[in-house]
C-alpha atoms as one frame of an Amber mdcrd trajectory, in Angstrom:
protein
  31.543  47.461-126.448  29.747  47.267-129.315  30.004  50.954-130.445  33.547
  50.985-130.161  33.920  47.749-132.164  31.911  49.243-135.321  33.775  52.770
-134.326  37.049  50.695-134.513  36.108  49.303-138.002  34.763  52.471-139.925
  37.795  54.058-138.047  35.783  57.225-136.688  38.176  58.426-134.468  35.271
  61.061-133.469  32.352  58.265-132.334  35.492  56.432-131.159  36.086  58.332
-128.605  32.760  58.905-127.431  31.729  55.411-127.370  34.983  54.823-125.200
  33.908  57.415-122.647  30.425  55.989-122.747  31.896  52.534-121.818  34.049
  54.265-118.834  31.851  56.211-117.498  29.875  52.447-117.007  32.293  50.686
-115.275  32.959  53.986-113.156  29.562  53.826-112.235  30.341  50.573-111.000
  33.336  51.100-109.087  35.463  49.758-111.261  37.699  52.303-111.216  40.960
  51.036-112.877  39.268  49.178-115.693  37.248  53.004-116.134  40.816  54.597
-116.138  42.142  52.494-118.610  39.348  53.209-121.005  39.461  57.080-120.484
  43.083  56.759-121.008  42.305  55.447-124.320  39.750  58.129-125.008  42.608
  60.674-124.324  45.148  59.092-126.111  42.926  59.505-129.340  41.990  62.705
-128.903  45.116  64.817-128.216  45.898  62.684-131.437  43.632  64.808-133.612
  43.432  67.579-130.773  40.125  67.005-130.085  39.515  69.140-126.685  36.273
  67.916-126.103  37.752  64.393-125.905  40.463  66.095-124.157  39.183  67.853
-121.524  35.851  64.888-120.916  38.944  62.324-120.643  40.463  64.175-118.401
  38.219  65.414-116.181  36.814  61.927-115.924  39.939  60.404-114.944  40.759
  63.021-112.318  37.320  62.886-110.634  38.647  58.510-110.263  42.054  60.062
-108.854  39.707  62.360-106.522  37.302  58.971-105.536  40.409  56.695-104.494
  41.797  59.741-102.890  44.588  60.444-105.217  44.375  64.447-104.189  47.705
  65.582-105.854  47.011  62.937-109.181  43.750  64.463-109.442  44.876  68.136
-108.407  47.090  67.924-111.664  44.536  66.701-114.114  41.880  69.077-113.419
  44.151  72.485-113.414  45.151  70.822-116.977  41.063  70.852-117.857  40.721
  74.251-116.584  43.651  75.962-118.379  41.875  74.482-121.467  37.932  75.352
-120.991  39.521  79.001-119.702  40.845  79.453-122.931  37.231  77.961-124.667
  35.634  80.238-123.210  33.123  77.449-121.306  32.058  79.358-118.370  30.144
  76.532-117.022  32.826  73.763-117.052  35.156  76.424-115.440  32.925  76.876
-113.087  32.635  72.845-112.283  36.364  72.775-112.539  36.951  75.274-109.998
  34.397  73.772-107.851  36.577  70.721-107.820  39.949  72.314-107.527  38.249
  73.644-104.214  37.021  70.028-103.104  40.880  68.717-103.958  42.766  71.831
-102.137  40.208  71.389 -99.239  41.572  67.316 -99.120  44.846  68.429 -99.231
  44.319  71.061 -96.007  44.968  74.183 -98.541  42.049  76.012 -96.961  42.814
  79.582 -98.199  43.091  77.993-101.678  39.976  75.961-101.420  37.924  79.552
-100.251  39.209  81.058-103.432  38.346  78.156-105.821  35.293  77.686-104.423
  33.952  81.651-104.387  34.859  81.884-108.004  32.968  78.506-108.844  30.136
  80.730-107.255  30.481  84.077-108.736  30.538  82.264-112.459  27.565  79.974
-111.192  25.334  82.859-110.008  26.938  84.461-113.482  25.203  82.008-115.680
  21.803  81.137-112.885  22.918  77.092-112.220  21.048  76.843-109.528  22.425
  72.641-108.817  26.120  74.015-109.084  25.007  76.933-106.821  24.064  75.029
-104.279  27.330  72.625-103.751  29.191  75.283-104.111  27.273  76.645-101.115
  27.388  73.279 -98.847  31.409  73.274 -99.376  31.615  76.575 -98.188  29.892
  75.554 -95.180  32.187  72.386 -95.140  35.179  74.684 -95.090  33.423  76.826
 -92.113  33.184  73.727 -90.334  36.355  72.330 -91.107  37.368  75.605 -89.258
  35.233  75.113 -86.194  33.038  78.397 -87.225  29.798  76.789 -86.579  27.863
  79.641 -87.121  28.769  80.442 -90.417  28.803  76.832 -91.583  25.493  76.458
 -91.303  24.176  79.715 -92.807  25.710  78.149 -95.951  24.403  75.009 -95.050
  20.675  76.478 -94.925  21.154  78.510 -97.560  22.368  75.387 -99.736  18.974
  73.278 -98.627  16.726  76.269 -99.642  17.591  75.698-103.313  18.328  71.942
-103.118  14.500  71.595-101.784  13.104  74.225-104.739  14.908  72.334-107.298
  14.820  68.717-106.469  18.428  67.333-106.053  17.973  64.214-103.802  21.174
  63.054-104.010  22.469  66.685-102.767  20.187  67.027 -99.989  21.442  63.604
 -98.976  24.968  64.475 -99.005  23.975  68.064 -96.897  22.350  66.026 -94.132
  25.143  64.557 -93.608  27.090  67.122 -93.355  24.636  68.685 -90.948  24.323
  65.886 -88.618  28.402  65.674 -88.472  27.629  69.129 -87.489  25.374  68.777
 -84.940  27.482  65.641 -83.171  30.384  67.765 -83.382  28.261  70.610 -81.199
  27.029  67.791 -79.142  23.187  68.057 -80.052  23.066  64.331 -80.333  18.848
  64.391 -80.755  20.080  66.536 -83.853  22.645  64.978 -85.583  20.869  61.397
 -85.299  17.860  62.786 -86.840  20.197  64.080 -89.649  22.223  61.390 -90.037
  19.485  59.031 -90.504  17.894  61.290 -92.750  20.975  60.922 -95.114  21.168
  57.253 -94.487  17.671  57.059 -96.266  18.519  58.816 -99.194  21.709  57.634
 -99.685  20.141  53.789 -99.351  17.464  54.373-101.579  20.106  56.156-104.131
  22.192  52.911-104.116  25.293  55.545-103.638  27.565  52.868-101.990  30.700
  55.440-101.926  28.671  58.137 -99.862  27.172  54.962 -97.528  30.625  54.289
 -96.687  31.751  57.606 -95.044  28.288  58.163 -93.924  27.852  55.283 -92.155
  31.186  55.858 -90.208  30.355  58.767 -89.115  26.762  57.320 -87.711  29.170
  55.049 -85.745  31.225  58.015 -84.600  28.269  59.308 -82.944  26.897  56.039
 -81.396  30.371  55.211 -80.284  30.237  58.922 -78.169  27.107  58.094 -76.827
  28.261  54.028 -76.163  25.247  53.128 -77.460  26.892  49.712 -78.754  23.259
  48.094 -79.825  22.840  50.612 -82.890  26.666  49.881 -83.906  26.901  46.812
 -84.544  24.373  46.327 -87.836  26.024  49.715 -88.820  29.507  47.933 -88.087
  28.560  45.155 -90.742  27.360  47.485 -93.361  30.381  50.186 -93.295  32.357
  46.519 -93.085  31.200  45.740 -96.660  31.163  48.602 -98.439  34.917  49.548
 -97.321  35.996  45.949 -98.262  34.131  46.278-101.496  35.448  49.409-102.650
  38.897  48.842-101.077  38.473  52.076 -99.105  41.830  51.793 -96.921  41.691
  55.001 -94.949  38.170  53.850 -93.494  39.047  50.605 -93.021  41.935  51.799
 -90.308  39.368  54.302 -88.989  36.472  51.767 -88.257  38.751  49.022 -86.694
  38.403  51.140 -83.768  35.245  50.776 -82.715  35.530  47.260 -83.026  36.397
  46.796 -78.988  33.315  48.772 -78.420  30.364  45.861 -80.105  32.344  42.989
 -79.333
């Protein structure tokens, strides 16, 4: 607040902005997702002003990725094909790259699976293009999501293994949390319920001791998927509580309709 006060007063448009994207990107961090929109709004506003596209495309970008959180798919579909017509034209092969990574996350939401393959291969080909290994890998667990998504089990987790490789050699916690996950779904999915619990809690861990409440949410719903096939009702009912207060918290609708069903089975 205080940058953007003293930007405000020496009227530096330039710092401006940044200081405003700064102070979104904080209460986005938070969860506070409309007072982070607002903000980035602002940023925007300034910077097609003196056509600033770094302040363009940041702003932009930002607010989409919100749009993608609350599940806005189409909202956030729009705002990131603006961002990539823009760093296409830069020349910035490594925020095209990120852009087309999430144009395949969005068209994967939105049950465009052919679209979401071709997104997500050329996020790849400009990621191996350029050696991100970080960007490699998530491009490499959504390909495995959109195997799964297809019921090609076999292939899903090729990607999946091949994704954990490079997660492990590099060091992204977070990632490897998120592709546990995704591995235990897996694994409940195939039935091998030793499997998936061991994965499952193996993500719960990571994404506890990362504080990543979004994740949590849809994690811990699935962990109650599985206990709920198994009726093991004991190891529901803490989860229960937990996915309770995170969905309430961040106003997650679409969970909160999925988990009142397994309210008849810990009761």
């Amino acid at each position: 607040n205080h940058a953007v006060k003293i930007s405000k007063k020496y009227n530096d448009d330039e710092k401006l902005t940044k200081s405003l994207m700064n102070l979104g990107n904080i209460y986005s961090e938070m969860s506070d997702y409309a007072k982070a929109v607002d903000i980035y709004q602002q940023a925007l506003s300034i910077s097609e002003k003196n056509n600033n596209l770094f302040g363009i495309t940041g702003s932009m970008f930002n607010i989409a990725y919100i749009y993608f959180e609350k599940r806005d798919f189409k909202k956030a579909e729009t705002s990131f094909l603006k961002c990539l017509k823009i760093f296409k034209k830069t020349g910035e092969i490594q925020n095209t790259a990120k852009t087309y990574l999430n144009l395949g996350l969005v068209s994967f939401e939105l049950q465009k699976l052919k679209k979401s393959n071709s997104y997500l291969r050329k996020s790849l080909n400009l990621n191996k293009k350029i050696n991100n290994r970080l960007e490699i890998s998530r491009v490499l667990v959504n390909l495995g999501n959109l195997y799964y998504r297809q019921e090609k089990y076999k292939q899903a987790e090729q990607y999946y293994q091949k994704a954990s490789l490079i997660k492990d050699e590099i060091g992204d916690i977070k990632g490897r949390g998120i592709l546990l996950g995704n591995m235990g779904i897996m694994f409940r999915d195939l039935k091998n319920f030793k499997k998936a619990e061991q994965y499952l809690n193996e993500s719960l861990h990571i994404l506890k001791s990362l504080n990543s409440k979004f994740l949590l949410a849809y994690l811990i719903t699935e962990m109650l998927e599985l206990f709920m096939i198994q009726e093991k009702t004991g190891k529901m009912k803490n989860l229960y509580k937990q996915a309770l207060s995170l969905i309430d918290e961040l106003k997650l609708t679409d969970l909160k309709l999925k988990i009142d069903q397994y309210k008849n089975y810990i009761n």
